[in-house]
ZAMARGU-4260 file (C-alpha; in steps of 0.2 Angstrom, whole numbers, plus 5000, padded with zeros to 4 digits):
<rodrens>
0) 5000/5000/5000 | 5005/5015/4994 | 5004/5034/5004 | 5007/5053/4998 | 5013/5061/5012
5) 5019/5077/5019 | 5036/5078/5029 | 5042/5095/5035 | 5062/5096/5036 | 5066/5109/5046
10) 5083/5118/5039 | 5087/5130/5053 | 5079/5128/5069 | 5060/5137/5075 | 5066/5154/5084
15) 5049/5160/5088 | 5034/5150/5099 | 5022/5156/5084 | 5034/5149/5070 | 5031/5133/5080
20) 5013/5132/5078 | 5015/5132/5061 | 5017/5113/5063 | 4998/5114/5067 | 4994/5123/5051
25) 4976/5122/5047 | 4975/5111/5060 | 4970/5125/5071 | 4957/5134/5061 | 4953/5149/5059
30) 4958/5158/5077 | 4974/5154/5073 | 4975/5161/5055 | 4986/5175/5058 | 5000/5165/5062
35) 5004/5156/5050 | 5006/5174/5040 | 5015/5179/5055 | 5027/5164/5054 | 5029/5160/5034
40) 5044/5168/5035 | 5055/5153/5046 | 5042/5142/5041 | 5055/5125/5035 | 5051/5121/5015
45) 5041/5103/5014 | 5046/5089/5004 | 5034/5078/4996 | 5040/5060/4999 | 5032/5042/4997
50) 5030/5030/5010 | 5027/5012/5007 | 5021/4999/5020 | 5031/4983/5018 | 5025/4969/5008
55) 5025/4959/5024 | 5012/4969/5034 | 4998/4971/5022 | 4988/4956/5028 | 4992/4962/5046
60) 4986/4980/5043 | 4971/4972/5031 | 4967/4959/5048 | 4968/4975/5061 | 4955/4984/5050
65) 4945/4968/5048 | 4941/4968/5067 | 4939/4988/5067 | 4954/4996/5073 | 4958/5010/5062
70) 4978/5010/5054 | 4983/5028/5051 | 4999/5033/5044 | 4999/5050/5051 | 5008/5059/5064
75) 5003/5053/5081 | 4995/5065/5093 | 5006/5062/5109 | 5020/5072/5104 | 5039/5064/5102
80) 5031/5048/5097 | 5033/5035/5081 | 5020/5027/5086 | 5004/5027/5098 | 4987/5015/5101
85) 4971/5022/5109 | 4961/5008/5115 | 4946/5020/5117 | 4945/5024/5101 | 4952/5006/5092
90) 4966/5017/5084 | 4986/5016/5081 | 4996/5030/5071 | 5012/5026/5064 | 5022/5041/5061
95) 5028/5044/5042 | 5044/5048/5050 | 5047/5031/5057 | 5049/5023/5040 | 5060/5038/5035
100) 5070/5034/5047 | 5070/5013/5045 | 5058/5010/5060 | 5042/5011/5054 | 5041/4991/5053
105) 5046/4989/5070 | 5034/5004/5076 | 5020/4997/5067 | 5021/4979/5075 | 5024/4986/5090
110) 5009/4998/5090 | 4999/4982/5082 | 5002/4972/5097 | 4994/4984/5110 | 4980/4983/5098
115) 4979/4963/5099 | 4982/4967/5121 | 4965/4977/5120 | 4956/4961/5112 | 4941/4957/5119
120) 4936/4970/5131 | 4946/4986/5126 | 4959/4985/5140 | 4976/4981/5136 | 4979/4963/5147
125) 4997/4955/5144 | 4994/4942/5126 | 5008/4929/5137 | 5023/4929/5124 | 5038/4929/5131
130) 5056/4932/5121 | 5072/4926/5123 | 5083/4942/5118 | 5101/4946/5116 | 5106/4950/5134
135) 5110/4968/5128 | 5092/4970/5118 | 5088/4964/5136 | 5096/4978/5144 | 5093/4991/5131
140) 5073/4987/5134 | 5073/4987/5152 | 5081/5004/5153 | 5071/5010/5140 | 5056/5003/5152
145) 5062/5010/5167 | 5065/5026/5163 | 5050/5028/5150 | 5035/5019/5156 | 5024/5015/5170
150) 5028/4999/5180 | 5010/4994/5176 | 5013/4995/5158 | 5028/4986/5159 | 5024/4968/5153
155) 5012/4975/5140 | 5029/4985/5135 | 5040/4971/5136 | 5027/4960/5124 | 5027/4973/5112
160) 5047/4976/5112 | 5051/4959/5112 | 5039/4955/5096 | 5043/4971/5084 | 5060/4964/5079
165) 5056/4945/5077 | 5055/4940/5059 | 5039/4930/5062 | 5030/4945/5072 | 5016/4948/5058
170) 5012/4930/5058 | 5011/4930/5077 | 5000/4946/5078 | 4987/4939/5064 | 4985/4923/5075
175) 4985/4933/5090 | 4970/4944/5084 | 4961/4930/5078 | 4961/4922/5094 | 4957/4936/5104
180) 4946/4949/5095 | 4930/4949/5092 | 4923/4959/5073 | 4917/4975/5076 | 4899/4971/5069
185) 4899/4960/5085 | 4896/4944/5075 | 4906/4928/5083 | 4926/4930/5086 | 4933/4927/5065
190) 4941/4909/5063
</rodrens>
């Protein structure tokens, strides 16, 4: 699957707040529509760039949508993120930027499997996988974990950090959804 996306590169860095909300452009209608004018000048030119999803997740993106999760390649509203799920609203975003940047596979998985977590009742509950990593992937994910998350979110973390590199993790998420989510039309759990 192909997207047309917008990626700003910024050449010098922002030196006014209002040139930094010209991130949020049109975005913030039309209360804000001075500042872009305000701000055109140290606004950073925009590249136009294409961003493919690998061959290797279609069907996993095609299953998500199947049991109603919507897949958005779009910039994730938590800021500083590649990647984010909101179990309230059955959505993950994988930022444009994380493929740019050789991570968008391993942010998409990781995103997808706090989706399959959320399956049946919409709150993320550990799946049960457990990984045996490279002691310093090991180390590298418990400091990440330590300094980054809440302890409570921490096995549902370490699922989703141990999966996203693995070469079988699409394969692993497919079955994993199947088993445990339900079709959004609320017909019987998809076999």
């Amino acid at each position: 699957m192909e997207f047309r996306v917008l990626v700003q590169v910024l050449v010098q860095p922002l030196r006014s707040g209002l040139a930094v909300l010209l991130a949020l452009g049109a975005a913030m209608g039309p209360a804000l529509a001075s500042v872009p004018v305000l701000a055109q000048a140290s606004a950073p030119p925009i590249r136009q760039t294409t961003v493919r999803w690998p061959a290797e997740l279609a069907p996993l993106e095609q299953e998500l949508r199947g049991f109603g999760f919507r897949v958005l390649l779009a910039l994730p509203p938590h800021r500083a993120s590649y990647g984010l799920f909101v179990p309230s609203i059955r959505t993950l975003w994988v930022s444009p930027l994380a493929f740019e940047l050789g991570i968008g596979r391993q942010t998409f998985l990781h995103e997808a499997v706090h989706a399959a977590q959320s399956c049946p009742t919409g709150k993320l509950t550990p799946i049960g996988w457990t990984f045996r990593l490279e002691p310093v992937v090991e180390r590298e994910i418990e400091r990440i974990l330590t300094t980054n998350y809440h302890h409570g979110s921490r096995q549902l973390e370490r699922e989703a950090f141990g999966l996203q590199g693995r070469p079988d993790a699409s394969q692993r998420l497919i079955t994993a959804l199947q088993k445990r989510c339900r079709a959004r039309s609320g017909a019987p759990e998809r076999r």
